[in-house]
BAROVO-572382 format. One line per 8 residues: number of its first residue (from 1); for each residue x, y, z of N, C-alpha, C. Coordinates in steps of 0.1 Angstrom, whole numbers. Layout:
BEGIN
NUM> X/Y/Z/X/Y/Z/X/Y/Z | ...
This chain:
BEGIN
1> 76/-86/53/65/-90/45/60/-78/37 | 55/-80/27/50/-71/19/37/-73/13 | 30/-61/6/21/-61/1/22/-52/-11 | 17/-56/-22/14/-47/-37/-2/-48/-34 | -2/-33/-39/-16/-26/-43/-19/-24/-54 | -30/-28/-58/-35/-21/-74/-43/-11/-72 | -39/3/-75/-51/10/-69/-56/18/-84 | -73/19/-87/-77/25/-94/-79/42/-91
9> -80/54/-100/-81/63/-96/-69/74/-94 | -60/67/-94/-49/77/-86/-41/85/-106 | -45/99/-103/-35/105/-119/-28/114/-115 | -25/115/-102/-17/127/-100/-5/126/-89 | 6/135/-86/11/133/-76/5/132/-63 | 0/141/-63/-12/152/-50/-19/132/-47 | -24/128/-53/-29/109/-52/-20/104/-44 | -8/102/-47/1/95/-43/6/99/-31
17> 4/111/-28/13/117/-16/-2/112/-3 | -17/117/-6/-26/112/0/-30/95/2 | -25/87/-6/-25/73/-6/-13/71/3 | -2/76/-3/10/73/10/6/75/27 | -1/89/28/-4/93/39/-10/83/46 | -25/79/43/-31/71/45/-23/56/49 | -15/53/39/-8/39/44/-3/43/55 | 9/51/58/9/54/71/6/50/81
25> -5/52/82/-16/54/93/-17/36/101 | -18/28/88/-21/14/89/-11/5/101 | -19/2/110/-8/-6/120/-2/-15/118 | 11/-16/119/21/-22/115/25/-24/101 | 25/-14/88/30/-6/84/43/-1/85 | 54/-7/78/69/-1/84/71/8/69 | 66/10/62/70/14/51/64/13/40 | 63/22/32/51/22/17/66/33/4
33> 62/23/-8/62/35/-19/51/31/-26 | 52/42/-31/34/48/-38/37/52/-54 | 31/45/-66/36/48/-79/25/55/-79 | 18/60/-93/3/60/-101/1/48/-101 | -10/44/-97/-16/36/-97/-12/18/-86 | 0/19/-86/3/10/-72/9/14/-67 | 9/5/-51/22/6/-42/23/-4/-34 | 34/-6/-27/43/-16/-19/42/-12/-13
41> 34/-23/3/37/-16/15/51/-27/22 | 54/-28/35/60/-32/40/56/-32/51 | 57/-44/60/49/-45/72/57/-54/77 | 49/-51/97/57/-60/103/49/-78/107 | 37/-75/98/29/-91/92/13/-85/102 | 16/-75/111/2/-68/120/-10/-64/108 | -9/-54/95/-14/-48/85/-15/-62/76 | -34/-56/77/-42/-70/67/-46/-64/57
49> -47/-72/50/-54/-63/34/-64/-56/35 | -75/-59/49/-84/-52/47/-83/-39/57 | -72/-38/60/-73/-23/66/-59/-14/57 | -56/-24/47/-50/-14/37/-63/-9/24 | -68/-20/25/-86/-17/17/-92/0/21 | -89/-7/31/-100/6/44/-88/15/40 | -77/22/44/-69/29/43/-69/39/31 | -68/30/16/-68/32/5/-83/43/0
57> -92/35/8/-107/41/5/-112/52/9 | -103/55/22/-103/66/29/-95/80/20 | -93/73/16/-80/84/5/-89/86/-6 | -93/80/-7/-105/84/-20/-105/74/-32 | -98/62/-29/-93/57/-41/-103/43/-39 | -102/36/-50/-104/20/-53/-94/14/-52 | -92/0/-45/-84/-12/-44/-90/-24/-57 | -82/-20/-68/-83/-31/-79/-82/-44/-71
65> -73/-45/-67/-62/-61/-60/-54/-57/-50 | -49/-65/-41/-39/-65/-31/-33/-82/-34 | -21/-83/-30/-18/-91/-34/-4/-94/-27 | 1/-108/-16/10/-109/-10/23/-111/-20 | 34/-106/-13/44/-106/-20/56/-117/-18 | 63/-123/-22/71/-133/-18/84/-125/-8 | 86/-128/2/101/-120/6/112/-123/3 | 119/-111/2/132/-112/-6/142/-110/3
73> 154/-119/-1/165/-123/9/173/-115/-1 | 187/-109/7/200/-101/2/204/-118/-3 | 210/-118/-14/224/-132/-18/237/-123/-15 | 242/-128/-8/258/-132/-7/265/-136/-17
């Protein structure tokens, strides 16, 4: 399962490395990349939007949007 973030605020790496950090943290959470300004988390369906909300905010940032993602199958 996945999640995209819109996050406002974030201009620098130093952002991104602290927004990653923070996802981290989030239970059940298997996995985050972190652009400027969004990121993809990966979870194992435990991690709700609102404790990626909370996570994000603790970082210092705003949550524009979260937004579920469809899952993607490997084709054969």
């Amino acid at each position: 399962m996945r999640f995209e973030v819109i996050i406002g605020g974030m201009l620098s790496v130093h952002a991104q490395h602290g927004v990653f950090m923070a996802l981290g943290a989030v239970e059940g959470a298997l996995s985050a990349e972190v652009d400027l300004g969004r990121a993809v988390v990966w979870h194992d369906g435990r991690a709700t939007e609102a404790a990626i909300r909370e996570a994000v905010g603790a970082a210092g940032y705003d949550v524009l949007e979260v937004r579920a993602l469809p899952r993607i199958l490997p084709t054969i």
